[in-house]
N, C-alpha and C positions, 0 to 999 in steps of 0.2 A: 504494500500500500504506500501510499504516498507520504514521505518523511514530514513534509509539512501539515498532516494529516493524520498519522499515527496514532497519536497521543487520543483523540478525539474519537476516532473509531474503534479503538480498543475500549475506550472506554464503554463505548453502544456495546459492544461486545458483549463485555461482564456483562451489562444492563440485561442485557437478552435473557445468555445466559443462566444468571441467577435466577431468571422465574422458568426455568427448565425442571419438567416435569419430568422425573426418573421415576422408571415403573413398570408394571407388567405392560409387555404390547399388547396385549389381547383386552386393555383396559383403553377405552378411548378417548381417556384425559391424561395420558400418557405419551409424553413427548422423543422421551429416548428410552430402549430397554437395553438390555446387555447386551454385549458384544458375543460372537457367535458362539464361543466358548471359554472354559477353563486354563485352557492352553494359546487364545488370544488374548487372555486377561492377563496372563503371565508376558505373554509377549508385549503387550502392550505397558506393563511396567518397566520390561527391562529398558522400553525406549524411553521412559520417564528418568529411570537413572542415568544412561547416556546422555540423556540430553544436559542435564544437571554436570554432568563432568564434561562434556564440551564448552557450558559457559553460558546456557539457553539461563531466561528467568521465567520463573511460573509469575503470569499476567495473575492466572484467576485458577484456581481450584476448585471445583465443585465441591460437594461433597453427597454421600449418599446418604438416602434416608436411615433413621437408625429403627432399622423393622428386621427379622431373620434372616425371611428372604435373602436381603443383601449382601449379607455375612458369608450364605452357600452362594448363591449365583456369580455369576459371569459379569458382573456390572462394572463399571468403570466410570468414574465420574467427568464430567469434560474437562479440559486442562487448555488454556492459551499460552502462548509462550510468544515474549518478545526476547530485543537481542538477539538472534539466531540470524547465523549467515549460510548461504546457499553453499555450504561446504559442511555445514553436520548431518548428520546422521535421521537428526528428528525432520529435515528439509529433506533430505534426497531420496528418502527410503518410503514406503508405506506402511506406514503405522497399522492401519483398519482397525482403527477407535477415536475415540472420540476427542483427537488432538488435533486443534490448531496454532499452526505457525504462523508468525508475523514478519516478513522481513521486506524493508523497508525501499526504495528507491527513490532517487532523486528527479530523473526526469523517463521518458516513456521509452529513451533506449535503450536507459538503465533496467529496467522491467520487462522490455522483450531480452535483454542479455540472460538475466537470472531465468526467467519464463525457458529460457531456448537451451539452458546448461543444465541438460537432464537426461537420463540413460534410458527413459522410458519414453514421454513426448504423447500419452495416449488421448487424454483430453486437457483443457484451462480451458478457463473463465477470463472475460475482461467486461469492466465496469465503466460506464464513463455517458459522455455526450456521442449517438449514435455516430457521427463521422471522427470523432475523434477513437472512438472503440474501434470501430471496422478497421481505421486507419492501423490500429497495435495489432489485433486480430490477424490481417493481413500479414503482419511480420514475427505471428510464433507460429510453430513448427510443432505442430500437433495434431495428432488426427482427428481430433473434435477440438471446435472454439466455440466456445457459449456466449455469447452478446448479449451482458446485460439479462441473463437468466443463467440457469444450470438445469441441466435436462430438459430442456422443454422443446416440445415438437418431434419433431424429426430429426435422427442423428446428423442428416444434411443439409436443415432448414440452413443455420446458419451461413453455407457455402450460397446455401437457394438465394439468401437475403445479400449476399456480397454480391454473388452474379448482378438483384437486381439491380442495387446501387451502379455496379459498372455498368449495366445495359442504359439507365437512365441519363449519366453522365454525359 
């Protein structure tokens, strides 16, 4: 996200966040349930410690309910992390829990460079004013680009909606 912006959206963040509802899925007032298993829970710790020894800081910790349940399952609380550079482990790797990273850029080349320095490249997301989005969009290296949503439509809407721009041009 944007350096000059950081501080401010982390903060909406937490906000969120903290009124996240942890619970059974099969409950419909239930916002996150557990992660797929015992042995993703455990995975997903060990990247909590790495990340702690690379230098990352915990923005926001959830915490879970204090009910049984919680104690046996598979839960994980969400976790933000600022400070993190596109060289740790909590950045480059896939967590599959309930962790987000923050890492910051100064201007939109700096953001397709980090966006574009990954061993995977399978989807990203860009946010923004629609010509200014397309315009970043256009220059990462992914096989899905989300404009200003994440999943929505069709896996090729977004290429459909660049074509249109270009054809209108």
């Amino acid at each position: 996200m944007p350096n000059s912006r950081k501080d401010e959206i982390v903060e909406r963040l937490i906000t969120r966040l903290a009124d996240v509802r942890i619970g059974d899925p099969n409950d419909m007032a239930t916002d996150m349930g557990p992660v797929a298993s015992h042995d993703q829970k455990k995975r997903v710790e060990r990247y909590v410690g790495i990340a702690a020894e690379e230098g990352a800081t915990i923005a926001y910790r959830g915490t879970l309910p204090d009910e049984p349940m919680f104690a046996k399952g598979a839960w994980v609380a969400p976790i933000v992390y600022t400070d993190v550079t596109n060289d740790m482990r909590i950045a480059r790797e896939e967590v599959f829990g309930p962790v987000l990273v923050v890492i910051g850029y100064d201007d939109d080349a700096e953001a397709i460079r980090i966006a574009n320095d990954t061993d995977y490249g399978l989807s990203a997301g860009v946010w923004g004013s629609p010509e200014r989005a397309l315009a970043v969009a256009e220059e990462i290296e992914a096989g899905t680009v989300w404009v200003n949503d994440w999943h929505a439509g069709f896996p090729d809407e977004p290429l459909r909606w660049l074509q249109a721009e270009r054809h209108r041009s």
